[in-house]
N, C-alpha and C positions, 0 to 999 in steps of 0.2 A: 407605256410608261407608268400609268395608276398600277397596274399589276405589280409590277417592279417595287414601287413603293410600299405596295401590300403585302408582300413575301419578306422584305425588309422587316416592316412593323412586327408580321407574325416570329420572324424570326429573331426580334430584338426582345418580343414580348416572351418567348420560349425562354430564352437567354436569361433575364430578369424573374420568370416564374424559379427556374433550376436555382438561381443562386440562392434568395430567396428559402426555397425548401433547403440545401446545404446550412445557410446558416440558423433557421430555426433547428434544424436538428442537431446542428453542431451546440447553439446553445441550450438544447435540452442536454445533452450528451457531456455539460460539465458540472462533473462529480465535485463537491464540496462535503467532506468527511461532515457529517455530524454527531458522532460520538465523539471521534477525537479531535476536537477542535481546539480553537488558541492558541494557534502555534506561531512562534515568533522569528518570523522567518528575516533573513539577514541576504547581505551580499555574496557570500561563502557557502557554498554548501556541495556536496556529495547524491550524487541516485545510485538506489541500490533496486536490482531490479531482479524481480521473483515470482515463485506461486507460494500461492498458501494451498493446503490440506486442512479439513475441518473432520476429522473421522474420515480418513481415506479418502472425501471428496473434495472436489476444487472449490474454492471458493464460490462466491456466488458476485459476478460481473455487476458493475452500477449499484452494491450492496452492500457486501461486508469492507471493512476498515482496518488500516493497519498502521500503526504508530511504532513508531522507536525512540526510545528514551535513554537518558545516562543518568549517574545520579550526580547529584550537586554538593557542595562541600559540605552541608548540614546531614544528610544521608536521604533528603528528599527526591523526589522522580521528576524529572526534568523533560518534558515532551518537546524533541526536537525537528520531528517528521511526522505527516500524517497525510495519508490517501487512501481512497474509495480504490478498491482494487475493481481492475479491468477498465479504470478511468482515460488511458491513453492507448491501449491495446488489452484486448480480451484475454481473459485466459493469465493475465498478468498484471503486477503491480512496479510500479514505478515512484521509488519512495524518496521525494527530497530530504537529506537530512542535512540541517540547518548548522553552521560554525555559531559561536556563542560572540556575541557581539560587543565588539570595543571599545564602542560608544558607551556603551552602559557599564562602567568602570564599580569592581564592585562585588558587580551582579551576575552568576552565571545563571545564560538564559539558552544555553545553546549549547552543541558537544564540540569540546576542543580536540585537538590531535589529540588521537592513541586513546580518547575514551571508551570504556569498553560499552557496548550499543548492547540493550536488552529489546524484543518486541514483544508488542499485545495485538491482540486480533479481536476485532468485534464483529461477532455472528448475529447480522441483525434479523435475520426470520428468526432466530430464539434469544435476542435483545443477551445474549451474554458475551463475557469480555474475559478473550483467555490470556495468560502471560505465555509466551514460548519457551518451553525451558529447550538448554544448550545443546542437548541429543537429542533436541528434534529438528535442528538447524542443518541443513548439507549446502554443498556450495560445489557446482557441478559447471565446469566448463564450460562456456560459450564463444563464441568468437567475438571480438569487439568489448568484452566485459573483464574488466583485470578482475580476476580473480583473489579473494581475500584472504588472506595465510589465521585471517583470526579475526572476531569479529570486534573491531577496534574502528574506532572514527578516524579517517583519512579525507581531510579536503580536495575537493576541485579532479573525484573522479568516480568512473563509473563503476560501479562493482554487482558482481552478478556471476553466474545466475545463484540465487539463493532458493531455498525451498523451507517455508515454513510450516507446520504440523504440529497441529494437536489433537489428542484425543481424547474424547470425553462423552463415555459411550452413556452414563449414568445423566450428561448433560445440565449439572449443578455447576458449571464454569468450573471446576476445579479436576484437572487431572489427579486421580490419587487412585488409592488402594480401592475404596470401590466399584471403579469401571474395570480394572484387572479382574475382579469378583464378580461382577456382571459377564462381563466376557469370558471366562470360564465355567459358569454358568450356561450360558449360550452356545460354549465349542461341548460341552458334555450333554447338552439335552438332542445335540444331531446326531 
């Protein structure tokens, strides 16, 4: 009978060590953006679900960040979404983006329908912050992900798959005429 109760114990005790290791690592494992922070999230909102490209490679998992903004009636930047990519599956980002709230009569804090959604991506091993321009945006089939006819705010659904990319072979956060010169540069010295 003491046996019995000791096989119990060890095996309550197993039981209680596992969970235990699950939740400490679940709560190391959550991502809280902090470049792009303050966002003012609401009842309403949209996930848009993607990879990024940084210079042909994948983002960097529990690191780089990614926000989406609209602009506001003044012509200012409105940050309506923001997540640590690979924060709920690897390899991927999962971006809430937030309806503008009507409680705060007024005030736009949030992307209303048919807003047109711009992103930035922050590559935090070289602490820069790129904006995505529109031909670097694709939207590629998935199954379970309605697909976007155009990149405009739509509440209460999931869109995807998106692929965002930038490149910035010169690495001064600014896509331009430089890194084309670099990169030419680089294809004529092989």
């Amino acid at each position: 009978m003491e046996k019995n109760k000791l096989m119990k114990f060890k095996s309550f005790t197993m039981m209680l060590i596992t969970i235990m290791i699950i939740y400490i690592s679940n709560v190391n494992a959550d991502d809280t953006p902090i470049h792009f922070s303050n966002i003012h999230a609401t009842n309403n909102w949209s996930v848009y679900v993607g990879t990024v490209r940084i210079n042909a490679t994948l983002a960097v998992d529990h690191a780089d960040e990614i926000a989406a903004f609209v602009m506001g009636s003044d012509g200012s930047e409105i940050m309506v979404g923001a997540c640590v990519y690979g924060d709920n599956n690897p390899g991927y980002f999962y971006l809430n983006i937030y309806s503008d709230d009507i409680s705060t009569k007024n005030v736009k804090d949030g992307a209303q329908e048919n807003d047109p959604l711009f992103f930035k991506i922050w590559d935090k091993s070289q602490n820069l912050e790129y904006v995505v321009h529109n031909n670097h945006i694709q939207f590629l089939p998935e199954e379970g992900l309605v697909l976007p006819d155009q990149l405009r705010y739509h509440v209460n659904n999931t869109f995807g798959l998106i692929q965002l990319s930038v490149i910035d072979i010169v690495q001064d956060g600014v896509t331009d005429l430089k890194d084309v010169i670099k990169l030419m540069k680089v294809l004529s010295s092989q």
